[in-house]
N, C-alpha and C positions, 0 to 999 in steps of 0.2 A: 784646242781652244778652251779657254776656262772661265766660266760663265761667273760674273758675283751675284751671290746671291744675298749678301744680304743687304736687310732695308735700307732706302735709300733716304738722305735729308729730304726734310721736307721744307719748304721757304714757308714766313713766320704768316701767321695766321694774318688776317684783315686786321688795323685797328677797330675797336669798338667804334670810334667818335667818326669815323668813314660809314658806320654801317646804319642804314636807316629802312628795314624790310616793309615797314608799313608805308612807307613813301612808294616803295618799288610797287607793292602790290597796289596803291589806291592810283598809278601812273598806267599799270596794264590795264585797268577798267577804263582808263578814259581813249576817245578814237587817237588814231594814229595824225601824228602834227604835220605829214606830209597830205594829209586827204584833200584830197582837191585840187595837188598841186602838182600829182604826178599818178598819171593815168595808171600803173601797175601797180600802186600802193595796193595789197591784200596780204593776207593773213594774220594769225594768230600778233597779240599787239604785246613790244616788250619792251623792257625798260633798256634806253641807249645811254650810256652815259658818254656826255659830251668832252673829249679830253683832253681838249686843249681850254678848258675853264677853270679858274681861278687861280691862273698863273702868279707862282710870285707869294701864294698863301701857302698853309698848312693843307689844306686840301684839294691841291695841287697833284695830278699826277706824277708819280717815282716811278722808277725803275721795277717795270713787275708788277705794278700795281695801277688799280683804278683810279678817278677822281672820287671824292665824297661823293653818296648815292643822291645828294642836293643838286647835284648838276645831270642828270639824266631826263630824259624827254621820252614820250612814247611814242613807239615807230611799230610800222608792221616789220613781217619778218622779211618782206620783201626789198620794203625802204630801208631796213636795218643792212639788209646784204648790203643792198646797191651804196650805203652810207660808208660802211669797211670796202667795197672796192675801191670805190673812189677817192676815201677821206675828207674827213670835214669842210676842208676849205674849198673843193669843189661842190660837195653836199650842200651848204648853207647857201654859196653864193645861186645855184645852180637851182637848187629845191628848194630850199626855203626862203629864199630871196635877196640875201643881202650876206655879205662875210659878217659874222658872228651871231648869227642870230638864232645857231644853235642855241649858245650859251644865255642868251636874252629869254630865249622862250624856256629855257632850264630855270632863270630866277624867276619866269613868272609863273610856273609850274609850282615850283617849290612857296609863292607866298598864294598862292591859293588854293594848297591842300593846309587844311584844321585840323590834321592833328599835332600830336605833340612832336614837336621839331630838336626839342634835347638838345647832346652837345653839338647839332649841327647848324642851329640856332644862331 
């Protein structure tokens, strides 16, 4: 058998105008958007990006890639698993109470952190 070794492609970097780190980090500081509403909700709090929001736009989920980090919500790591096993449409309806309200509590997330919003703006 004969092994390749060499390097492999790599798929293209993140656009810049998707990437918003001080969003992500000032979203870990805040509690997890499931608390209160699902008794296992624990641990470490991360940024979930909701990815079935902004359909139809430029920062829209592709093939391979994320939504803009404008659409992400803070979740523990627990709510985050049980969010990937299940997928959003039973996540929102089920946890957060209503089909889409991921994506609702992502806009209201995103206009109530001050800092600078740039090209995601």
């Amino acid at each position: 058998m004969r092994v390749d070794t060499r390097p492999r492609n790599r798929n293209a970097a993140r656009p810049a105008w998707k990437a918003c780190e001080a969003f992500l980090q000032w979203l870990r500081g805040r509690p997890c958007a499931c608390k209160g509403r699902y008794p296992l909700c624990a641990g470490k709090i991360v940024a979930a990006h909701v990815d079935y929001a902004a359909k139809g736009t430029r920062e829209a989920k592709g093939t391979g890639t994320k939504v803009a980090d404008r659409w992400a919500i803070p979740l523990s790591y627990m709510c985050h698993d049980l969010q990937h096993d299940r997928g959003w449409p039973w996540f929102d309806k089920n946890i957060l109470g209503a089909p889409g309200a991921g994506e609702n509590m992502a806009a209201a997330y995103w206009s109530a952190w001050k800092g600078d919003k740039g090209k995601l703006a």
